[in-house]
C-alpha positions in Angstrom: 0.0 0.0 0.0 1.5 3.6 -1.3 0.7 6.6 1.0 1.0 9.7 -1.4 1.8 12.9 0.1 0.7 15.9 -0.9 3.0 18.7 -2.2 1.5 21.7 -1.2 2.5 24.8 -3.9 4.1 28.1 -3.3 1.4 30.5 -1.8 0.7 33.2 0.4 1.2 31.5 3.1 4.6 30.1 2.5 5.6 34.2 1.6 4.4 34.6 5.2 6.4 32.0 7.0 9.9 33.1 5.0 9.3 36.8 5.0 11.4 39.1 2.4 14.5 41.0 3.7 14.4 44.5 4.0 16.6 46.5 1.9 18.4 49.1 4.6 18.3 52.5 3.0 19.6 54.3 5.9 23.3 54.7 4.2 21.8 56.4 1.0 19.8 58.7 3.0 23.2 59.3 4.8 24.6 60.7 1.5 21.5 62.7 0.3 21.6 64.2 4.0 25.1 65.4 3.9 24.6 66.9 0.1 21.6 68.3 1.5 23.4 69.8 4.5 26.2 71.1 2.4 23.3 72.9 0.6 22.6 74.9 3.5 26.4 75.3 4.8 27.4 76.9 1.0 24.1 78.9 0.4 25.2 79.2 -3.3 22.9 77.4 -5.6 26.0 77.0 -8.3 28.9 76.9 -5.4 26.9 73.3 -4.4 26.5 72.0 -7.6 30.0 72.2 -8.6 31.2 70.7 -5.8 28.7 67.9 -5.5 29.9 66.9 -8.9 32.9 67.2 -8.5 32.4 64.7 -5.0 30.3 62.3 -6.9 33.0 61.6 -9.5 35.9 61.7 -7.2 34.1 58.9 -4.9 33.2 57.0 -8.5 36.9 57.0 -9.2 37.6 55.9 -5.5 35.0 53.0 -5.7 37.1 52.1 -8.9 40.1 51.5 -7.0 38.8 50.3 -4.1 36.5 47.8 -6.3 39.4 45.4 -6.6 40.3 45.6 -3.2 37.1 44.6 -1.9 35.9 42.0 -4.3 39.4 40.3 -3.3 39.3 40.6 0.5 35.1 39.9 0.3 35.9 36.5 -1.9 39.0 35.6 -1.3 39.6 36.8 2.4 43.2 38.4 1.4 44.3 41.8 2.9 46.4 43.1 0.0 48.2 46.0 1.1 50.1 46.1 -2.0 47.0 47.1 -3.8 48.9 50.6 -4.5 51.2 48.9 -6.8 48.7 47.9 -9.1 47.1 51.9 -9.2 50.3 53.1 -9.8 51.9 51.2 -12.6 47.9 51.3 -14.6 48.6 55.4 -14.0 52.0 55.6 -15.3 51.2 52.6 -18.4 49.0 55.8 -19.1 51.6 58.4 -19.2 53.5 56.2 -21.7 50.4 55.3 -23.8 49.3 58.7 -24.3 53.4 59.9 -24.6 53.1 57.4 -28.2 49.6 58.0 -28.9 50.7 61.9 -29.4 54.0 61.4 -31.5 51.7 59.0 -33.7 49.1 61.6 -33.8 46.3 59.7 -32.4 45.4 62.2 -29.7 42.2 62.4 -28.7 39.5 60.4 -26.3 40.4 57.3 -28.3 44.0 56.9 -27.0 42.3 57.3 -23.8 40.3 54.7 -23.7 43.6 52.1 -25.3 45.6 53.6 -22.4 42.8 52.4 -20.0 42.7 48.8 -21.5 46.6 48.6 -21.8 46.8 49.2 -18.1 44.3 47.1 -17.1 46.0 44.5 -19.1 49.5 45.2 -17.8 48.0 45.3 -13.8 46.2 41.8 -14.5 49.8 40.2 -15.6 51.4 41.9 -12.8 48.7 40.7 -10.4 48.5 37.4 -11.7 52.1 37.2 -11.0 51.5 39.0 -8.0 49.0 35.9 -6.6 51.1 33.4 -7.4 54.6 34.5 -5.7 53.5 36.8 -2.8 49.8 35.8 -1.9 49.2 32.0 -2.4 51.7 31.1 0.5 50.3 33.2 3.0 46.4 32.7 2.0 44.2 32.8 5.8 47.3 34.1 7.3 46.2 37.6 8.0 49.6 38.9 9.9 51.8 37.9 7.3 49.4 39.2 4.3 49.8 42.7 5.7 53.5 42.3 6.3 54.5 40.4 2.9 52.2 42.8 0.8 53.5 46.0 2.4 56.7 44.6 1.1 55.4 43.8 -2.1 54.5 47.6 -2.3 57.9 48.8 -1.6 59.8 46.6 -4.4 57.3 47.5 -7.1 57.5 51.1 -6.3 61.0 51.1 -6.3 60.8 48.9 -10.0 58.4 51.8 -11.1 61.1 54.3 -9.7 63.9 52.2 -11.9 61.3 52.4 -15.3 60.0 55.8 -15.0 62.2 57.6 -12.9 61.5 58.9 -9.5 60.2 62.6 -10.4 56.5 63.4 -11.1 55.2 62.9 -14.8 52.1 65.2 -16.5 49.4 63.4 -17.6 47.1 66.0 -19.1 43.8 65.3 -20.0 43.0 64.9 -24.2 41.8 68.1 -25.7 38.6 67.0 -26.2 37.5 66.4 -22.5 39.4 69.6 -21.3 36.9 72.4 -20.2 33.6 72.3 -18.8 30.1 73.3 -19.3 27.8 75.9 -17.9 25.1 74.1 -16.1 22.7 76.9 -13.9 26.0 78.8 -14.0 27.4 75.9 -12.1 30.9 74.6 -13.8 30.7 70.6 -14.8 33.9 69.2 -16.1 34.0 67.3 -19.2 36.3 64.4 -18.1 34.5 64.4 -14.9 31.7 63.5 -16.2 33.2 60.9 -18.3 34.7 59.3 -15.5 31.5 59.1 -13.2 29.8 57.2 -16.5 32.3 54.6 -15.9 32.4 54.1 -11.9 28.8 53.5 -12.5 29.4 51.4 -15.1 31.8 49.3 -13.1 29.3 49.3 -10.5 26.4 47.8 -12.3 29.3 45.6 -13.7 30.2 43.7 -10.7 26.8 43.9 -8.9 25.3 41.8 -12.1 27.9 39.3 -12.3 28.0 38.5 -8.6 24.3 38.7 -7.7 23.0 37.4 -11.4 25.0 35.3 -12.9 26.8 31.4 -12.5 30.4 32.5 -11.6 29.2 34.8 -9.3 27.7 31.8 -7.8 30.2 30.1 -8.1 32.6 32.5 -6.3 30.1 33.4 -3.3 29.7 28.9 -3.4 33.3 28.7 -2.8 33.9 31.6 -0.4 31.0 29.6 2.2 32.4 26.3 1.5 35.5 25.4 -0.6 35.5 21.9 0.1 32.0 21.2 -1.5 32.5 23.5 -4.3 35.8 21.5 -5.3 33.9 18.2 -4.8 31.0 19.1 -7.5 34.2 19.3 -9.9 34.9 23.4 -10.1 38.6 24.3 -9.4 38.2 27.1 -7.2 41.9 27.9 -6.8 41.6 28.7 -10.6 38.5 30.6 -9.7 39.9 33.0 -6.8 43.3 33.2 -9.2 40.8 34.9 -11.9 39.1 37.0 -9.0 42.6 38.7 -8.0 43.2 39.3 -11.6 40.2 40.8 -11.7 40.8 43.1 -9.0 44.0 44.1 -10.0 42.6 45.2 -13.4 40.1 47.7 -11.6 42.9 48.7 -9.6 44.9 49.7 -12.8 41.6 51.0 -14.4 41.6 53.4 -11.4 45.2 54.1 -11.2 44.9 55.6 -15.0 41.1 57.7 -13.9 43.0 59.2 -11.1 46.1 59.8 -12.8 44.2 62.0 -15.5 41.9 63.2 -12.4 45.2 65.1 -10.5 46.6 65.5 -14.4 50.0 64.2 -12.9 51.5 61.0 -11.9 54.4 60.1 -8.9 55.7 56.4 -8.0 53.7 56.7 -4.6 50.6 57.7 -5.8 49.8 54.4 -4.6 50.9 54.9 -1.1 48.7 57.7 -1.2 45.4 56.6 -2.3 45.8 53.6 -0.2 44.9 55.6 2.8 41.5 56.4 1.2 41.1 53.0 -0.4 41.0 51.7 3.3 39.0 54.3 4.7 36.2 53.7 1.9 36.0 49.6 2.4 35.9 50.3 6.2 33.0 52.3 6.1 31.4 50.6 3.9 32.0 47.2 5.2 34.7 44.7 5.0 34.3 42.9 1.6 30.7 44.9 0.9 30.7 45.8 -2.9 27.7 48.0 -2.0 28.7 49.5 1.1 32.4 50.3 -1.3 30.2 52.1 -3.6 28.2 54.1 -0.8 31.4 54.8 1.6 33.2 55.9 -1.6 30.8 58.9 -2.5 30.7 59.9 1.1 34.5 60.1 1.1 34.1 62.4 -1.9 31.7 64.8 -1.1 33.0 65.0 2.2 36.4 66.0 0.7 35.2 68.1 -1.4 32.7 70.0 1.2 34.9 70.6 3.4 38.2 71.7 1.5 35.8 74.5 0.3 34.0 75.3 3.7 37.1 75.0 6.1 40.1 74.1 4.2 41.8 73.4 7.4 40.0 70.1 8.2 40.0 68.8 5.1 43.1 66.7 5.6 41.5 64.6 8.5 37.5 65.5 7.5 37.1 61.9 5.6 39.0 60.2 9.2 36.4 61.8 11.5 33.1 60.7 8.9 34.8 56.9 9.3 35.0 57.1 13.3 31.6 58.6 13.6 30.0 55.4 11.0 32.1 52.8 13.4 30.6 54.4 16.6 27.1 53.9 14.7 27.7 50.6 13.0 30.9 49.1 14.1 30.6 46.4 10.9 30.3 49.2 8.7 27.0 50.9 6.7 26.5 47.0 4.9 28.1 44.7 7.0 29.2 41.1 5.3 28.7 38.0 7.4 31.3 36.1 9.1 34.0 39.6 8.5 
């Protein structure tokens, strides 16, 4: 005798026992209330909207940098503090891209956009060689990742030092995105504007492919549990190898966005953007892609706020927004489980 049980179908009532998680909007309301503070702090219609923009796309280019460092950390649990390396060699590729595009005579935006995919190219060899000699030895070894990578900072600035020289090189902007335009008597920079198209676009880039698509499935699979991922037949080390790569790609990607954002380059501009590369993933959450995204334009437009309003604390203005988020949310505005 068979007992046939019923399968009940998805209905209300299932919805009701596993209810949907909220989404927390309290961090974008955090940046719409410091713009909207900084609106009455300036009191100049024009004033506010130059220097929002110029905020927005200066956190866009952060979260560009910072993109690689988080997707690595989030997936692969690896504090890179060598991440400079890879910034500064996509920004001074650039320099020598743009140096032959102009005796060719290919100036322009075009030459641009080759010097952005030569350096991405050149910082994915130099990570993937990066991975394989400095990081796989020490992988869960947090102590020694911070210590070996700081080292691996050093050498390649000093091998930058040894191929470019040590002094500062220009790197001015193409002559088609120099300027601005006149919007409500408010001054919006061409190439600014270009570069915010592609933070966002990098954003929406990395969302998708980890939230809609099999190898981000795969990745987030084999960051919960290796052993199982392995054992359905997927070589994650090949896997997390690609994800470094990855991220050391963005990280040239950003190097050559900043490089044309400051319209010079130096062999420590690394060492210097690491500072707010670290202050951005902290805020936003160790490993959050989202929370990078969010704690980057805060970083921006408080940069930019207050080098305007009171030059003075400028320096340390980004350092006292990242205390004040850890006294609120110690994990950070999207906190990542099990970090």
């Amino acid at each position: 005798m068979t007992v046939e049980v019923p399968i009940r179908s998805h209905d209300a009532s299932t919805e009701a026992i596993l209810p949907k998680a909220q989404f927390d909007l309290i961090p974008f309301i955090l940046v719409l209330g410091l713009m909207g503070f900084a609106w009455l702090a300036i009191g100049s219609a024009s004033s506010w909207l130059t220097l929002t923009v110029a905020g927005l796309t200066m956190g866009l280019i952060i979260f560009v940098i910072a993109s690689g460092l988080t997707l690595v950390f989030g997936l692969m649990d690896v504090l890179n503090f060598g991440h400079g390396v890879f910034i500064a060699l996509g920004a001074f590729v650039a320099t020598s891209v743009m140096t032959y595009a102009g005796q060719a005579g290919m100036g322009g935006v075009v030459s641009l956009f080759i010097a952005m995919l030569i350096a991405m190219a050149a910082a994915a060899a130099v990570g993937w060689v990066f991975e394989r000699l400095i990081i796989r030895p020490v992988y869960g070894l947090h102590l020694k990742q911070i210590l070996i990578t700081m080292g691996g900072m050093i050498i390649g600035e000093e091998l930058i030092k040894l191929t470019w020289g040590p002094l500062q090189i220009a790197l001015p902007l193409p002559e088609a995105l120099r300027g601005s335009w006149l919007i409500a008597e408010a001054a919006i920079e061409k190439y600014r504007l270009l570069a915010s198209i592609i933070g966002l676009l990098v954003f929406g880039a990395l969302t998708l492919t980890l939230t809609r698509t099999k190898l981000g499935l795969l990745i987030r699979a084999g960051v919960q549990d290796r052993s199982m991922v392995e054992a359905l037949g997927y070589r994650i080390n090949r896997l997390f190898v690609a994800v470094f790569v990855a991220g050391s790609a963005l990280a040239g990607l950003g190097g050559v966005l900043w490089g044309f954002y400051q319209q010079s380059v130096t062999a420590q501009i690394g060492t210097q953007v690491n500072v707010l590369i670290f202050i951005v993933i902290i805020i936003g959450g160790l490993g959050s892609t989202l929370g990078c995204f969010i704690g980057a334009l805060l970083v921006g437009l408080m940069a930019n706020y207050a080098g305007f309003l009171e030059p003075k604390i400028a320096l340390f203005s980004n350092i006292a927004v990242m205390v004040a988020i850890l006294l609120w949310r110690p994990q950070g505005l999207y906190p990542v489980s099990d970090r």
